[in-house]
C-alpha beads as a LAMMPS data file, in Angstrom:
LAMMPS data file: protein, C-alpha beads

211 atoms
210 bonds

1 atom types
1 bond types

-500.0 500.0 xlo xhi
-500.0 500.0 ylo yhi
-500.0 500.0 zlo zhi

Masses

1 110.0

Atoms # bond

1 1 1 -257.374 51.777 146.715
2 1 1 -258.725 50.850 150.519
3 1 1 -262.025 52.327 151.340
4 1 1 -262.515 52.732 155.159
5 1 1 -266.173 53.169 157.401
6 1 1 -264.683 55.908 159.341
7 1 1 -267.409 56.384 162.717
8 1 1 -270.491 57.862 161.948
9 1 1 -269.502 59.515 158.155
10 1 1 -268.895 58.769 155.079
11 1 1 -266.599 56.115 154.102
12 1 1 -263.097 57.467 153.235
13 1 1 -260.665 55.995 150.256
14 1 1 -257.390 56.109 150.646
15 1 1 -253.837 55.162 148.868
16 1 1 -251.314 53.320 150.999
17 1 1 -247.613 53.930 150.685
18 1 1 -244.241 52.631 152.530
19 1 1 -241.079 54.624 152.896
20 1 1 -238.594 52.196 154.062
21 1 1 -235.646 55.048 154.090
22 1 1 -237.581 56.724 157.073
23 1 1 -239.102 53.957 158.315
24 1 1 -243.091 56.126 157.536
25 1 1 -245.906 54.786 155.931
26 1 1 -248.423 57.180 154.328
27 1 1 -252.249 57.253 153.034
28 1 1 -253.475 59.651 150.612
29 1 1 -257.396 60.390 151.722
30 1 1 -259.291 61.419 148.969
31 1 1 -260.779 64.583 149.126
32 1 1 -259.514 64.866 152.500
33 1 1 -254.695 65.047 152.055
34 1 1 -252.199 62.804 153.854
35 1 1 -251.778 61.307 156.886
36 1 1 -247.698 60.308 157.748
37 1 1 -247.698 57.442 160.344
38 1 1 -244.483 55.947 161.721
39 1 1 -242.801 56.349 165.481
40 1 1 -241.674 59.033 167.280
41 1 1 -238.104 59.826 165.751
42 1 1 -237.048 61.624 169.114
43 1 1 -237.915 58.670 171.363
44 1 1 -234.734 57.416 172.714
45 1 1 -235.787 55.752 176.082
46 1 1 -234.123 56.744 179.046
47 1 1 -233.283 53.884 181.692
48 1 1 -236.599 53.461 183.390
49 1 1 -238.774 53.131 179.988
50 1 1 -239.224 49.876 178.488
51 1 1 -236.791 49.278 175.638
52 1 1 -239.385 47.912 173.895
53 1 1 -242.012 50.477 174.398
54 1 1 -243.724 51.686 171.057
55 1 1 -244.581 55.969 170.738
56 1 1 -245.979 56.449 167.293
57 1 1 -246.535 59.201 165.368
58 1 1 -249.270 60.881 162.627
59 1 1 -248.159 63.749 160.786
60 1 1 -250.845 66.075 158.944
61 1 1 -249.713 65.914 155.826
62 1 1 -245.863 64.504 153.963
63 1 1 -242.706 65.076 154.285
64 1 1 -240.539 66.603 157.169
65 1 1 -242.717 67.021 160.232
66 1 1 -243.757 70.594 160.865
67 1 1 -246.949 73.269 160.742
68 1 1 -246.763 73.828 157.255
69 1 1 -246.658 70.040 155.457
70 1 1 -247.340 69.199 151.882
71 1 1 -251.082 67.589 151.180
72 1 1 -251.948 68.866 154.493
73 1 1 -255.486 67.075 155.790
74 1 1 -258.763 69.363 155.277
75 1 1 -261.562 68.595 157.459
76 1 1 -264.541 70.466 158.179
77 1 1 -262.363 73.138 156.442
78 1 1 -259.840 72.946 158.966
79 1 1 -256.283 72.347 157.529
80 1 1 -254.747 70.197 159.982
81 1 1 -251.238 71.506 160.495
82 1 1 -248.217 69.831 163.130
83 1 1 -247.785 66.613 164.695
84 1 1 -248.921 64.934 167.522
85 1 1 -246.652 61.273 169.655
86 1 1 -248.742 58.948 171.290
87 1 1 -247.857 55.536 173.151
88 1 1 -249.279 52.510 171.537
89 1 1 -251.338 51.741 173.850
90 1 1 -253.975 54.437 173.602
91 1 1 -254.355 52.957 169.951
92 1 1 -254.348 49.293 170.799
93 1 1 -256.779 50.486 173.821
94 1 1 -259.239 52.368 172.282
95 1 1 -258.082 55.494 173.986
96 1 1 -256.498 57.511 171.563
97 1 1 -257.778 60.917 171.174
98 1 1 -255.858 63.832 169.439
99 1 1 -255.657 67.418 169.426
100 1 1 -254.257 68.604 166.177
101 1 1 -253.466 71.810 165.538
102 1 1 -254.557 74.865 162.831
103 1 1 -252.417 77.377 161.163
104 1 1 -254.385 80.444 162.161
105 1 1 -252.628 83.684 160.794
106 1 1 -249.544 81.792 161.092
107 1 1 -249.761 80.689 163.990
108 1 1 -250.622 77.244 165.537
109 1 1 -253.381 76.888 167.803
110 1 1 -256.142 73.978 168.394
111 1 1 -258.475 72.418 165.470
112 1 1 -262.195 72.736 167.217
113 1 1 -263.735 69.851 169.170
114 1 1 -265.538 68.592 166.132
115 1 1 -262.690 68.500 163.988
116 1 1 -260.500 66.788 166.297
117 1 1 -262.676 64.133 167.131
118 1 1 -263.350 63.374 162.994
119 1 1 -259.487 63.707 163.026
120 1 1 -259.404 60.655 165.800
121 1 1 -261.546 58.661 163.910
122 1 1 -259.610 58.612 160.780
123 1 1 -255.864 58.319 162.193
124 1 1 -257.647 55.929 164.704
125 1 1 -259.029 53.330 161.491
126 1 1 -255.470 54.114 159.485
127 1 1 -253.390 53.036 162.415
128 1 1 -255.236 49.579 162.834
129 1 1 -254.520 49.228 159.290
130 1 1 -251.301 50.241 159.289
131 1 1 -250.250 48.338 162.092
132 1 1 -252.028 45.113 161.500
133 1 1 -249.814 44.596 157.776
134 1 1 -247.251 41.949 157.659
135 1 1 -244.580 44.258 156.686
136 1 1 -245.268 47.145 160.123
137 1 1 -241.973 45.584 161.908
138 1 1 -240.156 45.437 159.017
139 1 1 -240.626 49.359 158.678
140 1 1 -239.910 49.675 162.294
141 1 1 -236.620 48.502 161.702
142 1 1 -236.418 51.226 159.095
143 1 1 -237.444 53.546 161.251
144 1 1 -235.076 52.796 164.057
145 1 1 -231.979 52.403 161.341
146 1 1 -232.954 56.026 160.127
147 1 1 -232.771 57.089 164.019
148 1 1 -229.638 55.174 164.508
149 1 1 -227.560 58.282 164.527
150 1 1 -229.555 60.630 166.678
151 1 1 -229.769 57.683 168.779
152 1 1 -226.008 57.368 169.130
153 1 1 -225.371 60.988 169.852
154 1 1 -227.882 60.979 172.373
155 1 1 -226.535 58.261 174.417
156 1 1 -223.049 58.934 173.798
157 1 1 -223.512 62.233 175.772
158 1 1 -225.528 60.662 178.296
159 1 1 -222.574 57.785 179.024
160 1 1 -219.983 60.747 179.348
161 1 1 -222.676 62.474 181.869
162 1 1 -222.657 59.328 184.022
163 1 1 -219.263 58.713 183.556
164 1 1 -218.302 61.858 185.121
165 1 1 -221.236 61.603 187.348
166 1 1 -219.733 58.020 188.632
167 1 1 -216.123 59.368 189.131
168 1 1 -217.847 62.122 191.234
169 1 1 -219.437 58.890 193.571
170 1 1 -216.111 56.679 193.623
171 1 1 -214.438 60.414 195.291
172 1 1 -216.919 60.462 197.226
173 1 1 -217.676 57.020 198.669
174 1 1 -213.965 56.716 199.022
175 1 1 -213.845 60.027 201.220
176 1 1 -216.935 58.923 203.503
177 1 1 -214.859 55.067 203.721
178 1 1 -212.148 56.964 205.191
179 1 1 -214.310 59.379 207.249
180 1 1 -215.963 56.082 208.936
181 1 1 -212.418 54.160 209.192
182 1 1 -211.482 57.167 210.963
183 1 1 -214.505 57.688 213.099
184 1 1 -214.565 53.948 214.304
185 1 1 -210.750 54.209 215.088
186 1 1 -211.459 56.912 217.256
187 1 1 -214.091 54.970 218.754
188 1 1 -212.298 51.936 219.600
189 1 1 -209.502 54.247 221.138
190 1 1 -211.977 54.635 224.043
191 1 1 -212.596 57.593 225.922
192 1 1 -209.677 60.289 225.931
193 1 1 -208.454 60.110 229.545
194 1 1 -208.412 63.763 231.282
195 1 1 -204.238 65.115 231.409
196 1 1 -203.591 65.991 235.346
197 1 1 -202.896 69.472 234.061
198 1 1 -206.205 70.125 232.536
199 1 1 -208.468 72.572 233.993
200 1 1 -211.513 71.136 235.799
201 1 1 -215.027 70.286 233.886
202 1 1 -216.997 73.105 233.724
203 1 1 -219.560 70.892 235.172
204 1 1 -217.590 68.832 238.056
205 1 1 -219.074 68.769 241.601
206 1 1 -216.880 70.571 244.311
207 1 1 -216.765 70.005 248.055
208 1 1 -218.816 73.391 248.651
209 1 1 -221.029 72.442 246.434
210 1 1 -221.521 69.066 248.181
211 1 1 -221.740 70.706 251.892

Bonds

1 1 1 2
2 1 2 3
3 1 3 4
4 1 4 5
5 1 5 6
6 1 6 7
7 1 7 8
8 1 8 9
9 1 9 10
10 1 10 11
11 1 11 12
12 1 12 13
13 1 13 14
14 1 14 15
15 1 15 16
16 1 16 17
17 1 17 18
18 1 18 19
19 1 19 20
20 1 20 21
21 1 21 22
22 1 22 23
23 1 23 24
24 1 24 25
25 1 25 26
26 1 26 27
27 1 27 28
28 1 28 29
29 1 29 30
30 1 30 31
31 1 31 32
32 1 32 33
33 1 33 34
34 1 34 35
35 1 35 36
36 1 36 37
37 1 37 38
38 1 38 39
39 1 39 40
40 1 40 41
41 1 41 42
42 1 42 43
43 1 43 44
44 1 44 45
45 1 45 46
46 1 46 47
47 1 47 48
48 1 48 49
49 1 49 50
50 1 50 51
51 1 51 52
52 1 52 53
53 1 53 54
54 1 54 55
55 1 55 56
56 1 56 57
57 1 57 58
58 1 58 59
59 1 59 60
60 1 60 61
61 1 61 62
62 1 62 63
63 1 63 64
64 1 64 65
65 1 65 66
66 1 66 67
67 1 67 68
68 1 68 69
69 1 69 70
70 1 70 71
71 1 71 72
72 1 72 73
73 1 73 74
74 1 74 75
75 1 75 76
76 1 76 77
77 1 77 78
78 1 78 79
79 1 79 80
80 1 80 81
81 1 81 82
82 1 82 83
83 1 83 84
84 1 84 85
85 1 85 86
86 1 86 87
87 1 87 88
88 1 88 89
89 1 89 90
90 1 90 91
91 1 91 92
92 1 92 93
93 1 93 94
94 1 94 95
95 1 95 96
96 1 96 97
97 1 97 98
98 1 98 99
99 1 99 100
100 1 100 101
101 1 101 102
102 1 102 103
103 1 103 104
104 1 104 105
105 1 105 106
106 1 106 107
107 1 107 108
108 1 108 109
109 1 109 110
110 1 110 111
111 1 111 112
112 1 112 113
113 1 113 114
114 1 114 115
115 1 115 116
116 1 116 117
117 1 117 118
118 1 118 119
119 1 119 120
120 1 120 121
121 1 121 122
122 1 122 123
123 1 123 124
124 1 124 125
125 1 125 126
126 1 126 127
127 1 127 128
128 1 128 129
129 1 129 130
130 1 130 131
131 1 131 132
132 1 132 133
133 1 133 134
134 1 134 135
135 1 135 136
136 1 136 137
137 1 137 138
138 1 138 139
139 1 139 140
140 1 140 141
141 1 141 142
142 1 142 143
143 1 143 144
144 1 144 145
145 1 145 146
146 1 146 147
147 1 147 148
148 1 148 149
149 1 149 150
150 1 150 151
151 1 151 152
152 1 152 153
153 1 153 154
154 1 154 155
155 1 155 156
156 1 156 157
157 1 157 158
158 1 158 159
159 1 159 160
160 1 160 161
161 1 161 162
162 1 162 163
163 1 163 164
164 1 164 165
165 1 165 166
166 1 166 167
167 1 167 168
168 1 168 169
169 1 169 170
170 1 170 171
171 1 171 172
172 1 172 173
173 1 173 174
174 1 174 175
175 1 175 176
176 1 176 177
177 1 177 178
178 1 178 179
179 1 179 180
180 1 180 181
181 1 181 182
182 1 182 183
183 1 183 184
184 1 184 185
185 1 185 186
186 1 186 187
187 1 187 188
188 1 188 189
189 1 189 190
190 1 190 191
191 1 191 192
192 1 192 193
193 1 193 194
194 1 194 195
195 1 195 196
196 1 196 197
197 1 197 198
198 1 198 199
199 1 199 200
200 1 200 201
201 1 201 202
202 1 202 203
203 1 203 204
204 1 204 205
205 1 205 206
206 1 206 207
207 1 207 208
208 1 208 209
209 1 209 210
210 1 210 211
């Protein structure tokens, strides 16, 4: 059992668990439900993100992500309900602050101020656990071998996009080659000398005009 000093409250105990077939690791909060953390399982960077770049994830209670979880957190009386993604950074930073969400009638809308901060707090003292155990990049590479797939159908249609997308520039860069091997062909040509039975230029300068 880990017991954390959570801010300005009481200090929370809590059961630590792994699930290397997702790639998740979860703590049971006394009194309080689950917490899921792991990484975002839609992140697939595009080309200008960092391959490297780490978007986690907490969960509000186990198994698969959604409003209405099993062992759902209760704060304040608030049953914590959703998910919420978050770059690394904000933990590793000090920045972090959620906004989880409340099933309300049914329907999701915002925990209060109160709760969410309390909800910050704990996520915020799990995470530096969580992240700080030997075995963290291990269970990253579970998580990204249980995204594997989704990965791979992602950026297979993206490579058939560009693909197309490229064939589309070759046309076209071709077309403008020719267009300028034309236009400087013309160019070196010189100016088209006037036939003798042309009319005059609309503009030329007759002897009346000059008297």
């Amino acid at each position: 059992m880990l017991s954390f000093t959570v801010g300005s409250g009481p200090a929370i105990e809590a059961e630590e668990f792994a699930d290397f077939d997702t790639g998740q690791a979860v703590y049971r909060i006394t009194g309080i439900g689950a917490f899921t953390l792991g990484w975002n399982p839609d992140w697939h960077p595009d080309a200008d993100h960092p391959p490297t770049e780490e978007i986690l994830q907490v969960a509000y209670g186990t198994g698969p992500a959604g409003f209405d979880m099993t062992e759902a957190p209760v704060l304040f009386g608030v049953t914590l309900a959703g998910s919420e993604c978050f770059p690394r950074q904000t933990v590793d930073s000090g920045r972090l602050r959620l906004r989880p969400y409340r099933l309300l009638a049914t329907a999701p809308v915002r925990a209060p101020k109160g709760t969410a901060r309390r909800a910050t707090e704990i996520v915020n003292a799990l995470l530096r656990h969580w992240l700080a155990q030997p075995w963290t990049s291990e269970l990253r590479r579970a998580h990204e071998h249980h995204s594997a797939p989704r990965s791979l159908s992602r950026y297979a249609g993206l490579i058939a996009e560009y693909e197309q997308h490229m064939q589309r520039l070759r046309r076209d860069h071709a077309y403008y080659i020719a267009r300028t091997d034309r236009a400087t062909a013309v160019l070196q040509a010189g100016p088209v000398p006037v036939p003798a039975s042309a009319p005059p230029h609309p503009f030329a300068t007759t002897e009346s005009d000059e008297r």
